[in-house]
C-alpha positions as CSV (number, residue, x, y, z in Angstrom):
1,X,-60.1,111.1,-26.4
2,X,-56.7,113.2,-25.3
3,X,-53.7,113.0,-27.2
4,X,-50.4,111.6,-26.3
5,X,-47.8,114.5,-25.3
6,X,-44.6,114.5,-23.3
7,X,-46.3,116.7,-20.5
8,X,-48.6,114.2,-19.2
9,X,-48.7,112.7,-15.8
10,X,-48.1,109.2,-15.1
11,X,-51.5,108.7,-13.6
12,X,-52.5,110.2,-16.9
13,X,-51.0,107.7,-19.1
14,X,-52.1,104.8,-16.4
15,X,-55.6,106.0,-17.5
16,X,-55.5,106.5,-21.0
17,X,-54.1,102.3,-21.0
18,X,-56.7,101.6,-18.5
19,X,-59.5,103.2,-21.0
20,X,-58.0,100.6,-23.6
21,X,-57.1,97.7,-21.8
22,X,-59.9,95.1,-22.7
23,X,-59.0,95.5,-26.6
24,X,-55.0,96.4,-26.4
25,X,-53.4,93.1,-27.4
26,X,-56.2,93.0,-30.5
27,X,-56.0,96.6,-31.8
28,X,-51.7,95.8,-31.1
29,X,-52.2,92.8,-33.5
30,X,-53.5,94.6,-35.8
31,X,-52.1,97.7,-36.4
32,X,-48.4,96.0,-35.9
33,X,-49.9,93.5,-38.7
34,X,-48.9,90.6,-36.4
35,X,-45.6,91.2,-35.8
36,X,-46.1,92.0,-31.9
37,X,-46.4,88.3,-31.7
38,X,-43.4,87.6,-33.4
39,X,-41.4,90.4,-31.6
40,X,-42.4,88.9,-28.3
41,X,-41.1,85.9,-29.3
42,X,-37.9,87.1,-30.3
43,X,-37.2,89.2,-27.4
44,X,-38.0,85.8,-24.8
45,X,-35.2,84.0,-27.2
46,X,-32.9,86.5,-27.3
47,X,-33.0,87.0,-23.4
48,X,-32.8,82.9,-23.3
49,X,-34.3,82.6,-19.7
50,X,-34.4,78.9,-18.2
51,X,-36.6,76.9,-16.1
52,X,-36.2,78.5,-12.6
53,X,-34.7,81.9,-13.3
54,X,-36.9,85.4,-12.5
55,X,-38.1,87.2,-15.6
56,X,-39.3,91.0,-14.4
57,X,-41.4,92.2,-17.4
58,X,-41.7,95.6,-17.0
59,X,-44.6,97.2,-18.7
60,X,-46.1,94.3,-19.3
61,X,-49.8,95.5,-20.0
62,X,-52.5,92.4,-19.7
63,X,-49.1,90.3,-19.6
64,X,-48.9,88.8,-23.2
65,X,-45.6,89.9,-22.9
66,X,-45.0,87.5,-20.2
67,X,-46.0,84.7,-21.5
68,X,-43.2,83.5,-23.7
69,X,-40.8,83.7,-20.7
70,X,-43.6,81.7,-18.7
71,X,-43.4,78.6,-21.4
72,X,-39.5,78.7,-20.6
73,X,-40.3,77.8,-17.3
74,X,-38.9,81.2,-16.0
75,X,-40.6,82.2,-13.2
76,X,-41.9,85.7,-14.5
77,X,-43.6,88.9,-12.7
78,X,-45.5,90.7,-14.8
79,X,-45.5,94.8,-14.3
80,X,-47.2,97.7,-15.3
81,X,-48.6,101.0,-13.8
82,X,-51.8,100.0,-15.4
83,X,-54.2,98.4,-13.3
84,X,-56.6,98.5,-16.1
85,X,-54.2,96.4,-17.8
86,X,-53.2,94.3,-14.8
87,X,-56.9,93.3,-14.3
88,X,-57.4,92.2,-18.1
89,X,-54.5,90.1,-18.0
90,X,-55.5,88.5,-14.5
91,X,-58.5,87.4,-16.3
92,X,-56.6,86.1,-18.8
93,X,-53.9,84.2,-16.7
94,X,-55.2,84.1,-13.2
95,X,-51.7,81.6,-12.6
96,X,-49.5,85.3,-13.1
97,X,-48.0,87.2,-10.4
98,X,-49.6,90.8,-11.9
99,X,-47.6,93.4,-9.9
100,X,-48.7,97.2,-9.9
């Protein structure tokens, strides 16, 4: 395993997240003690999208992110330099519009 340090590439990073993918929203879970979930939350009701409108989740790993927006009845696009993570959330939620 390499180390995270400002020098590294982005193809770098997109591998290091593509190594991880598969158990990212579990390890996230735990080490943030559940709050992720609860911070996801909060960020879909502070942005207060509406049926219809476009939600652009940047970074949005395997898209768990995305899916609070989603139950809004936004229209989101999940996105992420990942493809690691974009395949692990398309088997999650074929129905999302994973963008690399």
């Amino acid at each position: 395993m390499t180390r995270a340090s400002l020098d590294k590439q982005p193809h770098e990073v997109a591998s290091m997240f593509d190594g991880v993918a598969a158990n990212y929203d579990l390890t996230n879970d735990v080490l943030s003690l559940g709050q992720a979930r609860l911070w996801r939350k909060e960020v879909a009701k502070a942005v207060a999208a509406r049926p219809g409108q476009l939600v652009l989740d940047l970074a949005a790993g395997t898209a768990t992110s995305s899916l609070p927006f989603a139950a809004t009845g936004a229209y989101v696009v999940p996105c992420d330099f990942s493809l690691g993570m974009l395949s692990e959330g398309k088997k999650r939620n074929p129905w999302l519009p994973l963008t690399a």
